[in-house]
C-alpha positions as CSV (number, residue, x, y, z in Angstrom):
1,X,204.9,115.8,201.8
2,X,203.7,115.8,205.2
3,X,200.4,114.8,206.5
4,X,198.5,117.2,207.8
5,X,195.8,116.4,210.1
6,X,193.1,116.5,213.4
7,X,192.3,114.7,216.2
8,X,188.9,113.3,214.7
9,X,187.4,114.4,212.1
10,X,184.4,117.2,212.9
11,X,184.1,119.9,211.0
12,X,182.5,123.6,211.6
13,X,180.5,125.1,209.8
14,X,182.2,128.0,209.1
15,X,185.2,125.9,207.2
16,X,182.6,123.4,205.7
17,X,182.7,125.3,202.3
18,X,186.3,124.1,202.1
19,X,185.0,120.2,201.7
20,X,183.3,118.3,199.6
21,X,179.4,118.1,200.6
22,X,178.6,114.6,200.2
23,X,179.4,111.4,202.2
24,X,180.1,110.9,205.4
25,X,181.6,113.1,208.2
26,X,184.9,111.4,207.5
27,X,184.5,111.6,203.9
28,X,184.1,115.0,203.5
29,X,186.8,115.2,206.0
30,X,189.4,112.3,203.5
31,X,188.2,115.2,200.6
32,X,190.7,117.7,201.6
33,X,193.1,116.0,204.7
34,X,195.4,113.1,204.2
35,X,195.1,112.0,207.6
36,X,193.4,111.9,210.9
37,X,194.4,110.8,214.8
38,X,191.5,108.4,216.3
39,X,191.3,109.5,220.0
40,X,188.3,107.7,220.7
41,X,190.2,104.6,221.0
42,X,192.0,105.6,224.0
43,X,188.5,106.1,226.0
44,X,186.7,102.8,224.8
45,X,187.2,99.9,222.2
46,X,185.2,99.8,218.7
47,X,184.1,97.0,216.7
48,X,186.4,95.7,214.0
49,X,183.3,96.8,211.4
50,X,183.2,100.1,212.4
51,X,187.0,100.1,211.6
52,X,186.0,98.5,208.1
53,X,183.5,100.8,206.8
54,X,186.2,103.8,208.1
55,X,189.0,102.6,205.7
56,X,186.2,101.9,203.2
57,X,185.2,105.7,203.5
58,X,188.6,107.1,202.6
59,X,191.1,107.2,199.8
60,X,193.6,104.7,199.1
61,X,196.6,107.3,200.8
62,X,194.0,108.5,203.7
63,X,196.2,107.2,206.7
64,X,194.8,106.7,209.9
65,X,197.0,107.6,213.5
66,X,195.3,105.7,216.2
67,X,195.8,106.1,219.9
68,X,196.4,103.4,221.9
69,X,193.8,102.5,224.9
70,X,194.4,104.2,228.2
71,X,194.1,100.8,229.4
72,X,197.4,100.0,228.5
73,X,199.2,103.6,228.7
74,X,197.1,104.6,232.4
75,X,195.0,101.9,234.1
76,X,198.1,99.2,233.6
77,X,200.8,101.9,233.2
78,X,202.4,100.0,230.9
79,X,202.5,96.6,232.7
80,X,201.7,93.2,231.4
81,X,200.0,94.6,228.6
82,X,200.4,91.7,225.9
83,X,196.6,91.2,225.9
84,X,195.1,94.1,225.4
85,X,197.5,95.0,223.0
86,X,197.3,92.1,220.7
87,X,192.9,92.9,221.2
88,X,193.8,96.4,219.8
89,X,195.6,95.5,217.0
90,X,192.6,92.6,215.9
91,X,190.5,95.7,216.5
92,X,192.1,98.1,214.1
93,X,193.1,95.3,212.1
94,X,190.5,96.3,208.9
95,X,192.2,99.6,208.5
96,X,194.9,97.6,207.0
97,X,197.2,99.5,204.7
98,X,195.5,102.9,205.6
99,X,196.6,102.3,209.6
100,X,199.2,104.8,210.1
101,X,201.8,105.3,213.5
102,X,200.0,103.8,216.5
103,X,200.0,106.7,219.4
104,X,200.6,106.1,222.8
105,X,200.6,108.7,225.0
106,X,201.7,108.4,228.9
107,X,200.5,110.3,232.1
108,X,202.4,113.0,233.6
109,X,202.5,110.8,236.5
110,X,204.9,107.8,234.7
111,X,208.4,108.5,235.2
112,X,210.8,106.4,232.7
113,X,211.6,102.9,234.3
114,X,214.1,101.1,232.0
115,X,213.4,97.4,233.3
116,X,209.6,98.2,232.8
117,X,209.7,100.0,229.5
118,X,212.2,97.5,228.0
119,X,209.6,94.6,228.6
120,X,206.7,97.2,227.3
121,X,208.4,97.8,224.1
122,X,209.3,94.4,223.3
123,X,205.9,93.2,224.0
124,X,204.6,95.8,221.7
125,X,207.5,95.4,218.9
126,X,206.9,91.4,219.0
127,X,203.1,92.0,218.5
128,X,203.2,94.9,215.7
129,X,206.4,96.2,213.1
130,X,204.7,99.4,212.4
131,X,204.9,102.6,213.6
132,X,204.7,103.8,216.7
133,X,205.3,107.1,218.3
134,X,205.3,108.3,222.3
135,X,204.5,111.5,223.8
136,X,205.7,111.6,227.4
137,X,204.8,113.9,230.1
138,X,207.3,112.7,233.2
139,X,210.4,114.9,233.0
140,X,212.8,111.3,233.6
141,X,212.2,110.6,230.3
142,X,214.9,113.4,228.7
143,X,217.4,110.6,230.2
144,X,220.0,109.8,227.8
145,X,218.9,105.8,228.9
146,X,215.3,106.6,227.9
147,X,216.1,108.4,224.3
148,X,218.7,104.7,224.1
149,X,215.7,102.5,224.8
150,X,213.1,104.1,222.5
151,X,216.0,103.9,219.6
152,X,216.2,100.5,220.3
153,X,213.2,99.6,219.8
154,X,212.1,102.2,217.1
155,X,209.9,103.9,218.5
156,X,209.8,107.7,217.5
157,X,209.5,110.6,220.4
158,X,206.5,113.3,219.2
159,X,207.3,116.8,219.2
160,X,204.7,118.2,221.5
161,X,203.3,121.8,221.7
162,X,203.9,122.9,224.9
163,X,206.7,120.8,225.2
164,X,206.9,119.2,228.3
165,X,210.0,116.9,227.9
166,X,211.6,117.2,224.8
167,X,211.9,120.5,223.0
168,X,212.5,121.1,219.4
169,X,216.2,122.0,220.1
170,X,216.1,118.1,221.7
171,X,215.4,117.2,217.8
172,X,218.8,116.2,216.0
173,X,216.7,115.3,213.2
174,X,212.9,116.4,212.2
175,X,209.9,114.7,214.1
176,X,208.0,112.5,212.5
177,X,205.4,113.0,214.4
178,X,204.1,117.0,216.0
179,X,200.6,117.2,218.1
180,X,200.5,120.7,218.8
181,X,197.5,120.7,221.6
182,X,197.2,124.9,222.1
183,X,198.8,127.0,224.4
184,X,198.3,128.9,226.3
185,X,195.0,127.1,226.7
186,X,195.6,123.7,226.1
187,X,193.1,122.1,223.4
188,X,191.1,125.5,222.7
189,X,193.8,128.1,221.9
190,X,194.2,128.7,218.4
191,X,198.1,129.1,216.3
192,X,199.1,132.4,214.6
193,X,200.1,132.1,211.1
194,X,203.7,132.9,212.1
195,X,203.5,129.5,214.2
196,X,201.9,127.6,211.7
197,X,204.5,128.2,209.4
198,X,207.5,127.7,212.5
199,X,205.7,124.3,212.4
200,X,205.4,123.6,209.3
201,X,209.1,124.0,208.4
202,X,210.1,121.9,211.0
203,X,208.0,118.8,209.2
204,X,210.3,116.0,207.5
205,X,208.7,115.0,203.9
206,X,207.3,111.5,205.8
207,X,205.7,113.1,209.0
208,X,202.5,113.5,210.8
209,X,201.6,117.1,211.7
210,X,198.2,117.0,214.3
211,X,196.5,119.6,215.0
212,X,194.8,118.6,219.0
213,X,193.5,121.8,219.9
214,X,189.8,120.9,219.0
215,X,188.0,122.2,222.0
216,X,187.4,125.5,220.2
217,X,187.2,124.4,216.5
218,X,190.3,125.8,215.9
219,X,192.0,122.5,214.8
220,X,190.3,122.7,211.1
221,X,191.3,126.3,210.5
222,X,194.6,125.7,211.7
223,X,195.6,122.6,209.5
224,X,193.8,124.7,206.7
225,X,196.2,127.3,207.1
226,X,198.7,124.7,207.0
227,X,197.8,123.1,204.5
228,X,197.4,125.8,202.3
229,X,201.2,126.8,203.2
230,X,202.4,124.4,201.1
């Protein structure tokens, strides 16, 4: 079964009859989700006990997505990056088993360099054996060189919503990992039901299906819908 889920965890009021009333934010949230994506850690770092009492709030299969800092995917652009990578990974370090894919997602502006990337990747794959996805935004990256490298190194393309680089029909096997952000309005327009469901049966049984379009509070109702699809 896939995990459905939302970029952090808020929840409207209007849906908050669907979750449980006591706890936490997150808590209520882990009462009905199996996952969630941390954004906040691409804008700043957290302490290692605010990871803690997280995974401590949350069921034993709650998984946790969590993006990696736009340090390393903007302000370095991917360029010696060995050090605040290995200080992200003693950051998240308490989710433990509850830490899911690891997110990184590049600006429009980076166009695929294999030289660059290769050294990236290998920094990142000597550091850390799990999961990691990459959402790209630079069209050079539906080079048959680029698709090679990220094989190589096992690191799985998401499936965004728009698609900027690599449609579905680029997909020779399901996702693993969707973020559908809105469209037309990115991060505020909501999904039919009839795209929910497109979505849905696109979703191997291991993936990640986020919901990003939070702006408007339509991400809950959205992965409700989903949710309740299956």
């Amino acid at each position: 079964m896939p995990i459905i889920a939302t970029a952090a965890w808020s929840i409207p009021q209007k849906w908050a009859h669907r979750f449980s009333r006591e706890g936490s934010g997150l808590t209520r949230y882990a009462s009905v989700f199996d996952g969630v994506e941390i954004n906040s850690t691409f804008y700043r770092r957290h302490r290692t006990t605010t990871f803690a009492r997280w995974a401590e709030s949350v069921p034993d299969g709650f998984r946790f997505s969590v993006k990696i800092p736009r340090e390393i995917s903007h302000d370095r652009a991917m360029k010696e990056i060995a050090e605040p990578f290995d200080a992200f990974l003693e950051d998240i370090a308490p989710l433990g088993e509850k830490r899911g894919p690891l997110l990184c997602q590049l600006p429009p502006s980076l166009a695929f360099d294999a030289d660059k990337f290769e050294t990236a990747f290998k920094t990142m794959r000597d550091a850390d054996a799990g999961p990691i996805v990459i959402e790209v935004r630079h069209k050079s990256w539906a080079s048959g060189e680029a698709l090679g490298l990220l094989e190589t190194y096992a690191i799985d393309r998401v499936l965004a919503d728009p698609a900027l680089v690599w449609p579905i029909e680029d997909f020779a096997e399901p996702p693993r990992y969707v973020r559908l952000h809105g469209k037309p309005k990115v991060y505020y327009s909501s999904y039919t039901e009839e795209e929910i469901r497109a979505f849905r049966s696109l979703a191997a049984p291991d993936s990640w299906c986020v919901f990003d379009n939070t702006a408007s509070g339509a991400a809950i109702e959205n992965a409700l819908t989903m949710l309740d699809e299956q």
